[in-house]
C-alpha beads as a LAMMPS data file, in Angstrom:
LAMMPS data file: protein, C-alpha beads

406 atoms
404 bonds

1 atom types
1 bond types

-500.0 500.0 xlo xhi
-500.0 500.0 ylo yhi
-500.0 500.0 zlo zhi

Masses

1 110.0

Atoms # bond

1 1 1 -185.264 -339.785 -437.216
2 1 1 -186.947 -337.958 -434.866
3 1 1 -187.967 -337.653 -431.149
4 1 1 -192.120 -337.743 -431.752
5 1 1 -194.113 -340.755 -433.191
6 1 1 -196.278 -340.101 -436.003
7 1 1 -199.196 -341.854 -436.469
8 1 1 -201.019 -339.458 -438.911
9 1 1 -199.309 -340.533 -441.770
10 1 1 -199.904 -344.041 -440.423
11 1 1 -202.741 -346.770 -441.798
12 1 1 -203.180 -346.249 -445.968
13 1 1 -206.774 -345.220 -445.890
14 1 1 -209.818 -346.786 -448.082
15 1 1 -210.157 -343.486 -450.241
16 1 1 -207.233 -344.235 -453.112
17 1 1 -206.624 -341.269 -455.570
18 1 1 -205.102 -342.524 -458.986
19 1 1 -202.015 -340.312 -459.364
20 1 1 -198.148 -340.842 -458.509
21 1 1 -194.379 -338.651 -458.520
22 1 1 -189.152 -336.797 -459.934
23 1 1 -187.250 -334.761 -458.160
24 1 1 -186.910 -330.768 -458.095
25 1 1 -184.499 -328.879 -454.893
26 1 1 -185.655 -325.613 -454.039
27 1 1 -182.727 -323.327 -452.814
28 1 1 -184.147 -322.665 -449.085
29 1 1 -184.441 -318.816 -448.243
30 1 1 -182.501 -317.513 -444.742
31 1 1 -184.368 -317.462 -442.319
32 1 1 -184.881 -315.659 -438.922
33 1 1 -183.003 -316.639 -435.605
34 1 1 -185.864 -317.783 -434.201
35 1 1 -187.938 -319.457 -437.242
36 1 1 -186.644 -323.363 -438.334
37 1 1 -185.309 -323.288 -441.415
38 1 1 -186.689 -326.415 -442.745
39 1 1 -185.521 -328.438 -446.037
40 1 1 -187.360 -331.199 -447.927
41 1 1 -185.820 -334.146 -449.790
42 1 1 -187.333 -336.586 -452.330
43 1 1 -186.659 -340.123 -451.046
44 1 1 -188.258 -342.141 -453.771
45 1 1 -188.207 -341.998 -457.922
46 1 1 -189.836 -345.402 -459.095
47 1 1 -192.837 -348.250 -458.445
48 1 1 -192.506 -351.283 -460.089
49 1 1 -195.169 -352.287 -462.245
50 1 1 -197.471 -355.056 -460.719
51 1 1 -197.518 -353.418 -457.023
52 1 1 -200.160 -354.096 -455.988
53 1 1 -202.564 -351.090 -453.552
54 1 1 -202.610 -353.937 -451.024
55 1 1 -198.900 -353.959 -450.668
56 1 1 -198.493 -350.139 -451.708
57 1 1 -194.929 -348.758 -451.958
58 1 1 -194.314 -345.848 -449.389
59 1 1 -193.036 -342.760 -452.019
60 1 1 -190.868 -340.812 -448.948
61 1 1 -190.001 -337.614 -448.621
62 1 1 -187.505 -336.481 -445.705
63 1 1 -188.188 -333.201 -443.734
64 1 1 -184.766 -331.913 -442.900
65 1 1 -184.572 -329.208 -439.409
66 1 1 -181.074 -330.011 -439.162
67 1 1 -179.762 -326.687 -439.689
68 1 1 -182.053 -325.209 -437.292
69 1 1 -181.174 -324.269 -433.728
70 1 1 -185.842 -323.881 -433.648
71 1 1 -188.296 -326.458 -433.183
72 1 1 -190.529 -326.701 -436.111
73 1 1 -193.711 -326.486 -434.749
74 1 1 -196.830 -327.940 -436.103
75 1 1 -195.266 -329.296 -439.270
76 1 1 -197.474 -329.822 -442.249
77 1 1 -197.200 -331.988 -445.285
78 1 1 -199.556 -331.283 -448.330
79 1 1 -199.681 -333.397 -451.226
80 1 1 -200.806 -331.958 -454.509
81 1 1 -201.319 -334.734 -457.100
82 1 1 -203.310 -333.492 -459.982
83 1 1 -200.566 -333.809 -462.081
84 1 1 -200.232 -338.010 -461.692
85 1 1 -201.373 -340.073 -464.467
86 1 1 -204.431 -342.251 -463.196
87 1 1 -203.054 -344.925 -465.898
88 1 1 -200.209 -345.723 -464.527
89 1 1 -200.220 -345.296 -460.499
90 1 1 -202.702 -344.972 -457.450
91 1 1 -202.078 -342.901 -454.283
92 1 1 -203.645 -344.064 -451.013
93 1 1 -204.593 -341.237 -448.737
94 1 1 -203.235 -342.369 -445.255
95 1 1 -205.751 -342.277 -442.255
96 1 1 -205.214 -339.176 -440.261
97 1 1 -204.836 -337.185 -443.293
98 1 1 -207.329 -335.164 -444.879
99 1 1 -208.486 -335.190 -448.993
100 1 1 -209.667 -332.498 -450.168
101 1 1 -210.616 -332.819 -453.841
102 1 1 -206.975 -333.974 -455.189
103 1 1 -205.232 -332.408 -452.602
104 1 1 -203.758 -334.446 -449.043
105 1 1 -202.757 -332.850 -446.220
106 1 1 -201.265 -334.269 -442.978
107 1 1 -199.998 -333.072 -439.657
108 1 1 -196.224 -334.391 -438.820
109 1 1 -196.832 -332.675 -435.594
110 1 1 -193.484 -331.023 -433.994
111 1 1 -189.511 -331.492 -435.608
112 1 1 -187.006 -331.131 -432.708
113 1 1 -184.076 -328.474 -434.159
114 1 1 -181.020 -330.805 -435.155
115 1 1 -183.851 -333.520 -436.523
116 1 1 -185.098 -335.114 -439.359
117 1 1 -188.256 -336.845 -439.810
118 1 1 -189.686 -338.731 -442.802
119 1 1 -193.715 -339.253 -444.429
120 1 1 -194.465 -341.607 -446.943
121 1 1 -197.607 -341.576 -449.448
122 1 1 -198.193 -344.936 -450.343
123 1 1 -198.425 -345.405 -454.035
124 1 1 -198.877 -348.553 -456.538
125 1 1 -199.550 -349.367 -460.450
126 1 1 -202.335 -349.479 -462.270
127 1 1 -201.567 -350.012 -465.833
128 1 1 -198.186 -349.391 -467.783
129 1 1 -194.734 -348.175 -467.210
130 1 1 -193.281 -344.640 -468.120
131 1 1 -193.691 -341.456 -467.116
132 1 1 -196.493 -341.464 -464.128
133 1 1 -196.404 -337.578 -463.761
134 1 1 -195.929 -335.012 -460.971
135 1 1 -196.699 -334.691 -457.786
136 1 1 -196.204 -331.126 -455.803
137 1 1 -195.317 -331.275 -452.139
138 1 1 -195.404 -328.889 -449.560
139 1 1 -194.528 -328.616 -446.323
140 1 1 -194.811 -325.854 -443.972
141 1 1 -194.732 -325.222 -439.825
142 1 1 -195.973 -322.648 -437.180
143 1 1 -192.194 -321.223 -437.256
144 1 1 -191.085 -321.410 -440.257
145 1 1 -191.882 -320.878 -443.911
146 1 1 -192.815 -323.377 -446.479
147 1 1 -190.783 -325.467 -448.857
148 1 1 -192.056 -326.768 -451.713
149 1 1 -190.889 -329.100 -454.351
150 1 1 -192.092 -330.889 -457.584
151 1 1 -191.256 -334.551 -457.642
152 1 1 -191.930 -337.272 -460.765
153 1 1 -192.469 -340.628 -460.151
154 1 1 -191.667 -343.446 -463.171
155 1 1 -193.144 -347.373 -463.063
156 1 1 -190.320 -349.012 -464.296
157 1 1 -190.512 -353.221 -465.116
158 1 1 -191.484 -355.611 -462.251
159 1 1 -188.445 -356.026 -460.213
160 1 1 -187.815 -356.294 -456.148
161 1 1 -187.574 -352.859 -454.110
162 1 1 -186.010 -353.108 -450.937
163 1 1 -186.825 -350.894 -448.393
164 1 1 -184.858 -350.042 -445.266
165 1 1 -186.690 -348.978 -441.540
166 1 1 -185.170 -348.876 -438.317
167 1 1 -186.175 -346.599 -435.298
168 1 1 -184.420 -344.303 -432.883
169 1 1 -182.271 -346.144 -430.287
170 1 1 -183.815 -345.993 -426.887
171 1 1 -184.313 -347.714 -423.802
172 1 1 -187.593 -349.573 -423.746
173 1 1 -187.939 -349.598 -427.465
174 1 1 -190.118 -352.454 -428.335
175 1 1 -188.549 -355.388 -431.267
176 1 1 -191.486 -355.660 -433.331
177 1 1 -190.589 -353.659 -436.786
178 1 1 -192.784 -350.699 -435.970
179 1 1 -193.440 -348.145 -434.018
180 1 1 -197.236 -347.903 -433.088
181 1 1 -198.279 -347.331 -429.534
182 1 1 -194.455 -346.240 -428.364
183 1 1 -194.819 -343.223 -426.978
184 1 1 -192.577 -341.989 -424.305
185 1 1 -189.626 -343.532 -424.871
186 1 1 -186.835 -343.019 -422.283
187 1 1 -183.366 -342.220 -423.525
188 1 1 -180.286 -345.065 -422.946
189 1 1 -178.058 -344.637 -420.268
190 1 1 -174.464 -344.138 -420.889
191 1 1 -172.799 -347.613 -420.616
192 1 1 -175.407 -349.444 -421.307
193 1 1 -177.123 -350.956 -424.067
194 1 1 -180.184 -351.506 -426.175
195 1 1 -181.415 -353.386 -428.657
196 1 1 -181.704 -351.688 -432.736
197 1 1 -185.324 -352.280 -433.980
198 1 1 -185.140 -352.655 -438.245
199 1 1 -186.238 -354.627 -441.070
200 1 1 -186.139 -354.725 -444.873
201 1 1 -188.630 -354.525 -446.741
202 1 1 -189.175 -355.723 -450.271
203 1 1 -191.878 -353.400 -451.653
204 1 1 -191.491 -354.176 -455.303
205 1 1 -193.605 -356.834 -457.664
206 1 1 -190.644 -359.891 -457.673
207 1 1 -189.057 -361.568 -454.834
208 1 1 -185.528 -360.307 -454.045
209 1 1 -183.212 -363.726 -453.556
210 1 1 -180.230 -362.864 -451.364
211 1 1 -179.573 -360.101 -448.725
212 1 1 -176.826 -357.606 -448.218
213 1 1 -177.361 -355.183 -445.371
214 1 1 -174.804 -352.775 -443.236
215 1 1 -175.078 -350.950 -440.317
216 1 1 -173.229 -347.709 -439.407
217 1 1 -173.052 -346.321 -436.040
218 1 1 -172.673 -342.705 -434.936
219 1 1 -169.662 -342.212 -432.578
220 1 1 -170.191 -342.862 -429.288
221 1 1 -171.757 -346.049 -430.068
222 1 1 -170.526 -349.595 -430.485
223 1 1 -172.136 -353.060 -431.037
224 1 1 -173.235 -355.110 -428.591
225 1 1 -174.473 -358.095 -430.499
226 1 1 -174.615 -358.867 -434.113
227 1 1 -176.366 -361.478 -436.027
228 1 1 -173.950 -364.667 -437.663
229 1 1 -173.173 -363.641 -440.474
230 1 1 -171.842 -359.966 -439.495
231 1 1 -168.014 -358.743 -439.750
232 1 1 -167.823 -355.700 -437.616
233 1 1 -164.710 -353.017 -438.645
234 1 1 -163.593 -349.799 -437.561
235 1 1 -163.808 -347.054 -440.230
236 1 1 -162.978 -343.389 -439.636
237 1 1 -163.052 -344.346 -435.955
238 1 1 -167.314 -345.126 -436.279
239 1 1 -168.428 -348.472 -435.623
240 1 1 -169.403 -350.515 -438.964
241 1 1 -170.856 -354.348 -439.823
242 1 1 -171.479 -355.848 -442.823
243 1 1 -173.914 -358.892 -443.196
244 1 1 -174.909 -361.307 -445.856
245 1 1 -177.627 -364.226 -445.764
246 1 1 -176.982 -365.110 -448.872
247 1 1 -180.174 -367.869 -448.401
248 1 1 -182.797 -365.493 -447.595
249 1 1 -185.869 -365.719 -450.486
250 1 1 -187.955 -362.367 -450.061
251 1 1 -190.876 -362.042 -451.354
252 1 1 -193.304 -358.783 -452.090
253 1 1 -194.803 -357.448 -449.238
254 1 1 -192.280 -359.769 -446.864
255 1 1 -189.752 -358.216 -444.423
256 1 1 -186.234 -359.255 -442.683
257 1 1 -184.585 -358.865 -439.333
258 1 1 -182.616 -359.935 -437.192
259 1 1 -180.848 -359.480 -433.623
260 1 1 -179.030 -356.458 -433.114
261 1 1 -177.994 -354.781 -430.183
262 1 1 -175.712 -351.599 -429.230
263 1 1 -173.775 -350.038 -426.344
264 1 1 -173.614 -346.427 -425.435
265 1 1 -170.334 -345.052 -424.307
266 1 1 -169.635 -344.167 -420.999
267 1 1 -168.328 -340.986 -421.856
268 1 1 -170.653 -339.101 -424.823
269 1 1 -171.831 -335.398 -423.785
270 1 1 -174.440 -335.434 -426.245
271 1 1 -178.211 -336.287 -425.741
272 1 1 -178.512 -336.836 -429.318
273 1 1 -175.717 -338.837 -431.171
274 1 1 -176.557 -338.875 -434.809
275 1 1 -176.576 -339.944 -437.849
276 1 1 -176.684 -343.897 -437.636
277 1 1 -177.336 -345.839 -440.913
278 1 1 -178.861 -349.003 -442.368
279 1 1 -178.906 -349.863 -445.735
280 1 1 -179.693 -353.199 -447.813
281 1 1 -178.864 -354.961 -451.094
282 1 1 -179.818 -357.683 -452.865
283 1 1 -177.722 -360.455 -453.962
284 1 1 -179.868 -361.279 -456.945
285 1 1 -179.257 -365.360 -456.453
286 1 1 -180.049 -367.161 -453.139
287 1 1 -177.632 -370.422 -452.102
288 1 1 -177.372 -372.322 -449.227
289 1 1 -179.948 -372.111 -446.062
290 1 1 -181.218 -368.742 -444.894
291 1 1 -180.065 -368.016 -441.423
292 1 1 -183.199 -365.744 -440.942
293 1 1 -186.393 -366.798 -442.736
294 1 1 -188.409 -363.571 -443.708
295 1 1 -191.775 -362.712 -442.025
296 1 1 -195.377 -361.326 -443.995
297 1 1 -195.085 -357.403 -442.758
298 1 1 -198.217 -357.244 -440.518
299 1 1 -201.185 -354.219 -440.923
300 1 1 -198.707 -351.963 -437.898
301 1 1 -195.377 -352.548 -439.855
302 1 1 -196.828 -351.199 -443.237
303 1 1 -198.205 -348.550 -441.038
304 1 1 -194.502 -347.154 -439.915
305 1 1 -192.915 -345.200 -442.938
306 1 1 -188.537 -345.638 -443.137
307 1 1 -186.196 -342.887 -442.210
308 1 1 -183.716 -343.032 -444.904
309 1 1 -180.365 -340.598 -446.323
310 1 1 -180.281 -340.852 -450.283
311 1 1 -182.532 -343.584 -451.259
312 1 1 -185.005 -345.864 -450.303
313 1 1 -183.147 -349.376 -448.971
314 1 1 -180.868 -346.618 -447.202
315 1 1 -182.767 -345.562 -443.434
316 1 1 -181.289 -343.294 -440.622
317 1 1 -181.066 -343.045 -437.203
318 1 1 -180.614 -341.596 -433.929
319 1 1 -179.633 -342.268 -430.513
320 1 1 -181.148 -340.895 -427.635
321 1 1 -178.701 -340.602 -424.852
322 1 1 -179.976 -339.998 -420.745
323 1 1 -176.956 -337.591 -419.492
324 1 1 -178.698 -337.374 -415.786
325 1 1 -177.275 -340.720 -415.028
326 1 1 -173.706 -341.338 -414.384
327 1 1 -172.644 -344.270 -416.357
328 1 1 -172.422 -347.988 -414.194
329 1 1 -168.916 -348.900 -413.158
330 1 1 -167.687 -351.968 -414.397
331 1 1 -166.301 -353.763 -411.464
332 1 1 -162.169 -354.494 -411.621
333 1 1 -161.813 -357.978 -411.428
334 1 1 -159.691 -359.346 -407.977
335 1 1 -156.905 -361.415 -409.320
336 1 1 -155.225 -363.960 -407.280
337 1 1 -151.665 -364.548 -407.633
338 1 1 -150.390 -368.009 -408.269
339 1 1 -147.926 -369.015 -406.088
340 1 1 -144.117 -368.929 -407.469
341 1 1 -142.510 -372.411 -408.339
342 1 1 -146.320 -374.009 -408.092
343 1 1 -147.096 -375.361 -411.390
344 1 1 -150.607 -375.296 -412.119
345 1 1 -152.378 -378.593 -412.559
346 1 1 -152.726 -379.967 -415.928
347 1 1 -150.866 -377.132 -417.915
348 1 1 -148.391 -377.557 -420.327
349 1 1 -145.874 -375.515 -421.617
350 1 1 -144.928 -374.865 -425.417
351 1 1 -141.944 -373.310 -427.039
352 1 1 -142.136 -369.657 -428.804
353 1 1 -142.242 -369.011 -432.483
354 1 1 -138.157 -369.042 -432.311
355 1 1 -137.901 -372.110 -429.821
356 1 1 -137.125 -370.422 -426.235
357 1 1 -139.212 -370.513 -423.282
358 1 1 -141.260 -367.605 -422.651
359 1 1 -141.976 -366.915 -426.266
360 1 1 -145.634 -366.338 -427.919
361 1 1 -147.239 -368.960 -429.961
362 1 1 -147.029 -368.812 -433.354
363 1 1 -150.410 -367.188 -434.911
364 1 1 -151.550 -369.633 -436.660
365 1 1 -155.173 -371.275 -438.436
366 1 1 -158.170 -368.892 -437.774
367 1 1 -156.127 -366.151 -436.134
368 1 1 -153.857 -366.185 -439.150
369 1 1 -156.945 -366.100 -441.809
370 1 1 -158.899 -363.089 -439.730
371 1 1 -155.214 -361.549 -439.305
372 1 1 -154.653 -361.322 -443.372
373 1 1 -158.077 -361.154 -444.389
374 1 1 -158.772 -357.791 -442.408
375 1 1 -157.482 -355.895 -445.075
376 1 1 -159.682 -357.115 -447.635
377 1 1 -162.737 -356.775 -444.912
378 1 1 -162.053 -353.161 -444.671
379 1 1 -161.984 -353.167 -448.493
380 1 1 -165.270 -354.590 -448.737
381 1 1 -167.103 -352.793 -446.021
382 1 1 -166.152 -349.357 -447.301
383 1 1 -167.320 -350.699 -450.862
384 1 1 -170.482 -351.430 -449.541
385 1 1 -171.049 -348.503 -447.449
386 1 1 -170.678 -346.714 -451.046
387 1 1 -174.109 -347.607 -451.589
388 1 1 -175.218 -344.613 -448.880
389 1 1 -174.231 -342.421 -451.606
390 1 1 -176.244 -344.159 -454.274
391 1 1 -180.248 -344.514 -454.428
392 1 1 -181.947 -347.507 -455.055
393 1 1 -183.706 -348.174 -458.226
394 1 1 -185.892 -350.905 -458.900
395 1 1 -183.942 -354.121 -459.912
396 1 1 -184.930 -355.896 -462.807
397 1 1 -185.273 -359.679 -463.145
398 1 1 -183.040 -361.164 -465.740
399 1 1 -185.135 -362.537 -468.821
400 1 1 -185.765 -366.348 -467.653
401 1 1 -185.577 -365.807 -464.114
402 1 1 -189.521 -365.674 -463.860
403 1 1 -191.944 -365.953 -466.422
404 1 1 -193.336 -362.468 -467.299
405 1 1 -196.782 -360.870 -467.562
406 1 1 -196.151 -357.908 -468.764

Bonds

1 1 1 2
2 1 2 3
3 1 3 4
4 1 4 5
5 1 5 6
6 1 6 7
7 1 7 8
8 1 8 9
9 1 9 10
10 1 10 11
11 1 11 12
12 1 12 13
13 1 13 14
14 1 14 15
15 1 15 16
16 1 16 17
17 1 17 18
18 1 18 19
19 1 19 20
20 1 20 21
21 1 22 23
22 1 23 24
23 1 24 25
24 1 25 26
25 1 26 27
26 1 27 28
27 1 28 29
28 1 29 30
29 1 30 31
30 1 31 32
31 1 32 33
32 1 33 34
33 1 34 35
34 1 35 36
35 1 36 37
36 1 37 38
37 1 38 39
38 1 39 40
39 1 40 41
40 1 41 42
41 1 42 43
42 1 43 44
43 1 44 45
44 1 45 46
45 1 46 47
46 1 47 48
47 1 48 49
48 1 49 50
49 1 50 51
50 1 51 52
51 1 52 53
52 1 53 54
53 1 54 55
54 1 55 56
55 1 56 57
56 1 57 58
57 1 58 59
58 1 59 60
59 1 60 61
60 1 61 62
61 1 62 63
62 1 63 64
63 1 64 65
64 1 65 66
65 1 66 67
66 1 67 68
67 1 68 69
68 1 69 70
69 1 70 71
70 1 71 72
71 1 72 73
72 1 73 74
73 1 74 75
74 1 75 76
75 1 76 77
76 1 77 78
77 1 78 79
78 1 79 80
79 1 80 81
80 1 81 82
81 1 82 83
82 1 83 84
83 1 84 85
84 1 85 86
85 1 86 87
86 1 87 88
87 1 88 89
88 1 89 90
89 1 90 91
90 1 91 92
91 1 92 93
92 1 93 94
93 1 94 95
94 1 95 96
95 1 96 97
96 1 97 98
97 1 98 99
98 1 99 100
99 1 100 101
100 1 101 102
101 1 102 103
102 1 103 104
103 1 104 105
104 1 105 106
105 1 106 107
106 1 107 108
107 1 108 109
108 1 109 110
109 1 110 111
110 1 111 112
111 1 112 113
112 1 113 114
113 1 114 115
114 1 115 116
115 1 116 117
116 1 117 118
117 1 118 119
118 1 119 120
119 1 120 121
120 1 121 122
121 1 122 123
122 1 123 124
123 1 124 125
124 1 125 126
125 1 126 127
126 1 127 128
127 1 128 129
128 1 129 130
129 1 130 131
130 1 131 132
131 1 132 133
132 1 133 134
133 1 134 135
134 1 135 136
135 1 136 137
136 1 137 138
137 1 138 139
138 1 139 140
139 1 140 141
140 1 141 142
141 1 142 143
142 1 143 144
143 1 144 145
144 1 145 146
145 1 146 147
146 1 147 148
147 1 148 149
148 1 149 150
149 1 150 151
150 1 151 152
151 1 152 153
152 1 153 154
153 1 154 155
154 1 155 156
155 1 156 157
156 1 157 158
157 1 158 159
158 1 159 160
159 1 160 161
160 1 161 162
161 1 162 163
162 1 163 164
163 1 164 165
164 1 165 166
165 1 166 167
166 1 167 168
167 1 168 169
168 1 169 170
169 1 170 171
170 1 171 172
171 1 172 173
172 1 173 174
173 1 174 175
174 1 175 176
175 1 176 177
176 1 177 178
177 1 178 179
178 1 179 180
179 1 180 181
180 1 181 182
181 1 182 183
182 1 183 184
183 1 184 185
184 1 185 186
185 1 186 187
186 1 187 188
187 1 188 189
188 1 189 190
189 1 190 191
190 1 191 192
191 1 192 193
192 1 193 194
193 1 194 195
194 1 195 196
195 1 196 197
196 1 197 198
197 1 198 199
198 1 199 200
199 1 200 201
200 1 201 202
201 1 202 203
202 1 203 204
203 1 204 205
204 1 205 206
205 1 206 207
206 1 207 208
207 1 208 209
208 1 209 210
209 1 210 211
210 1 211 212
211 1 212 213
212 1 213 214
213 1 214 215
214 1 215 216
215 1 216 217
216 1 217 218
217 1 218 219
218 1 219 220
219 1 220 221
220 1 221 222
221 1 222 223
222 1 223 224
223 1 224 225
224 1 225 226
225 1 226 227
226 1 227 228
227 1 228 229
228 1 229 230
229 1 230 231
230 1 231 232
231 1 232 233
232 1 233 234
233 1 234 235
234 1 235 236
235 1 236 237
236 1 237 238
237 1 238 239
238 1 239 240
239 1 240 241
240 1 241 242
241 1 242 243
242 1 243 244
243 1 244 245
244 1 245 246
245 1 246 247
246 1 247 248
247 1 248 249
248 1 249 250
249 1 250 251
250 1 251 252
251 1 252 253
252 1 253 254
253 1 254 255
254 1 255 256
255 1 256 257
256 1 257 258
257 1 258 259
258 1 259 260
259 1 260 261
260 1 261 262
261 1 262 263
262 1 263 264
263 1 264 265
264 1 265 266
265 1 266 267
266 1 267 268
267 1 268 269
268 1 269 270
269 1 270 271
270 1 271 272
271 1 272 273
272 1 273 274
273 1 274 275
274 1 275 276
275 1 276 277
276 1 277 278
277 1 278 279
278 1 279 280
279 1 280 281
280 1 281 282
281 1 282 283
282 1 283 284
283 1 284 285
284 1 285 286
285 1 286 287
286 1 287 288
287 1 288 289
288 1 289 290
289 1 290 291
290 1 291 292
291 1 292 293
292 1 293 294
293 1 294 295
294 1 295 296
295 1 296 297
296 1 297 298
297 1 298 299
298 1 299 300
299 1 300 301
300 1 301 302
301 1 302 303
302 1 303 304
303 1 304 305
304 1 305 306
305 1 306 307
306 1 307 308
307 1 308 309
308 1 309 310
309 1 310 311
310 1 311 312
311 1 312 313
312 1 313 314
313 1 314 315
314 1 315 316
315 1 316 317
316 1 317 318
317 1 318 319
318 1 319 320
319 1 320 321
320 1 321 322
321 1 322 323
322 1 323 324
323 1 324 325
324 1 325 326
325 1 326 327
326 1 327 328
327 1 328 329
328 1 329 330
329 1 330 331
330 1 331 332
331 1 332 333
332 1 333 334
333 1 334 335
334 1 335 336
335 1 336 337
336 1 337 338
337 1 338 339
338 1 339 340
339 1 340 341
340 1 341 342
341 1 342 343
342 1 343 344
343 1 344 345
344 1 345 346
345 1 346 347
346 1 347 348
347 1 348 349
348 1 349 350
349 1 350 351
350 1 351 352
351 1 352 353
352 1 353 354
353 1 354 355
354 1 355 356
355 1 356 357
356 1 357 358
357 1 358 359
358 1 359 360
359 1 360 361
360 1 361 362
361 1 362 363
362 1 363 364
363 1 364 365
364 1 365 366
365 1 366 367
366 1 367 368
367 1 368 369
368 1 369 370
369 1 370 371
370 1 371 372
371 1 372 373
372 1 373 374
373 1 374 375
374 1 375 376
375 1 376 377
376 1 377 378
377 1 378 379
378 1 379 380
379 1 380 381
380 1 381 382
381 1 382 383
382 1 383 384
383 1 384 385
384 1 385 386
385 1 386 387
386 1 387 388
387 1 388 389
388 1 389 390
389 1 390 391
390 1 391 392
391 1 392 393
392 1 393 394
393 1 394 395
394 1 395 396
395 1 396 397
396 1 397 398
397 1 398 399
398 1 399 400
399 1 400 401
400 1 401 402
401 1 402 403
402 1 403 404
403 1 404 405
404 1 405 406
């Protein structure tokens, strides 16, 4: 994610163009020392039939300055979609963009060099699955060139489509599942902590039943609070949690969140520590009770378009570190020495694990479970943290599950 808030690409406007998007890469050129060499990446491939324009799915595409040492300046986004089959999807041109015939066109505004920053068109059905056509995207800035690629879009059966969003770590951020009105955000200081702002969405036609969701933080940063259900581990020396609520019933157009806070270490030298992940599954069956109950995403939260790596229930982020301040001490405890030969009311004394004084207890009960079931943790978080390298399609309901109207 990146350091500006964009609120051009923000409220889905009341002009809707029938049209929709697959994927083409185009091999970026080299580029001048002083021009940002910007990339673009297809987010999304597929709408489930039966979403609705009120509940439009945000198609994303991510614009990638990461391998500039420029600022992209200005940054525009056009939107070409002509070639989108009015029978099977609808675009909504968001407000703050401009339509000009079949063509939109937005202003991102500035990319920072090192950044990434995503938009989102908002698309829905209109008729039938298949093939929905092409859209052609395009974006360009004052100091750079432009990148253009062709990307297809498919409505597949109705099914639930999660979608992952979670903002840049800072300071003051507000909890509230969007971004709107946060402007001039002030960076964390080391040592100290802050609270994660995300939610999943489901932006398909049939309620998702179950929740799987991870969290992956760049180094430098550990977790400061984690919701119940949560088992944080230690992978490739990055802080990692995975989370079920295997309760949770979400519907189309409802959201999920919970709690989550991080700490900054007290010794980064970066101002930006990057890349931080969140990513969601469904379980696809719901038992027991939820220990979050999802929320109706309000008019500002369908506003904010996700950050996200190599699919749409994956999002990314960044933390925004203040260097100017030198880090809080903790304060060393005083410890006050117990008198030899006192015994200390009401203790007791037990043997060790061989039956001589002085000996450790014997690990036993829920010490003893967390002790032997770490290695299948680990197991299981690094499974699921496979799904950053896979992008989410639309899931289907099994026949029976709900009555169909297609």
């Amino acid at each position: 994610m990146t350091t500006f808030h964009r609120s051009a690409l923000a409220r889905a406007g009341v002009v809707a163009l029938l049209a929709a998007g697959g994927l083409a890469t185009v091999a970026a050129p080299a580029h001048a020392a002083d021009q940002a060499d910007l990339l673009l990446h297809p987010l999304s491939y597929q709408v489930a039939k039966g979403v609705k324009a009120a509940k439009a799915k945000p198609f994303k595409f991510q614009v990638d300055n990461t391998r500039s040492t420029v600022d992209a300046k200005d940054v525009r986004v056009t939107v070409e979609t002509k070639g989108l089959k009015p029978r099977k999807v609808g675009v909504l041109v968001p407000d703050g963009c401009e339509l000009s015939g079949t063509t939109i066109d937005c202003l991102l505004g500035d990319l920072a060099a090192g950044t990434t920053e995503d938009f989102g068109i908002p698309v829905f059905s209109t008729n039938g699955r298949g093939d929905a056509g092409t859209m052609v995207v395009t974006v360009r800035s004052a100091t750079g060139k432009a990148v253009t690629v062709r990307h297809d879009i498919t409505v597949v059966e109705r099914g639930y489509d999660l979608t992952s969003w979670v903002q840049d770590v800072y300071a003051d951020v507000t909890v509230d599942g969007d971004k709107a009105a946060e402007t001039g955000l002030k960076p964390v200081r080391r040592g100290e902590t802050a609270p994660l702002d995300w939610a999943v969405y489901n932006d398909g036609s049939r309620k998702a039943t179950g929740l799987a969701y991870g969290l992956s933080l760049p180094a430098g940063v550990t977790f400061a609070e984690l919701p119940e259900g949560c088992v944080e581990v230690t992978l490739g020396g990055l802080a990692n949690a995975y989370c079920e609520d295997s309760g949770v019933v979400l519907k189309p157009g409802q959201f999920y969140t919970a709690d989550v806070r991080v700490k900054i270490g007290a010794d980064v030298t970066e101002k930006v520590l990057r890349p931080g992940f969140l990513w969601a599954e469904g379980l696809d069956a719901a038992e027991g009770t939820p220990e979050e109950q999802p929320r109706v995403a309000t008019s500002a939260q369908r506003r904010t378009f996700t950050e996200v790596d190599e699919g749409d229930n994956t999002a990314q982020f960044d933390v925004f570190v203040d260097l100017s301040a030198q880090p809080t001490p903790t304060p060393t405890p005083t410890v006050t020495p117990t008198p030899t030969g006192t015994p200390t009311p009401g203790a007791t004394t037990s043997p060790g694990a061989g039956g001589g004084a002085g000996g450790g207890l014997p690990v036993t009960g829920v010490q003893a479970g967390l002790i032997g079931g770490i290695g299948g943790l680990i197991l299981l978080v690094g499974g699921a943290l496979l799904v950053l390298s896979r992008r989410r399609k639309v899931v289907l309901v099994t026949p029976g599950d709900e009555k169909s109207t297609d």
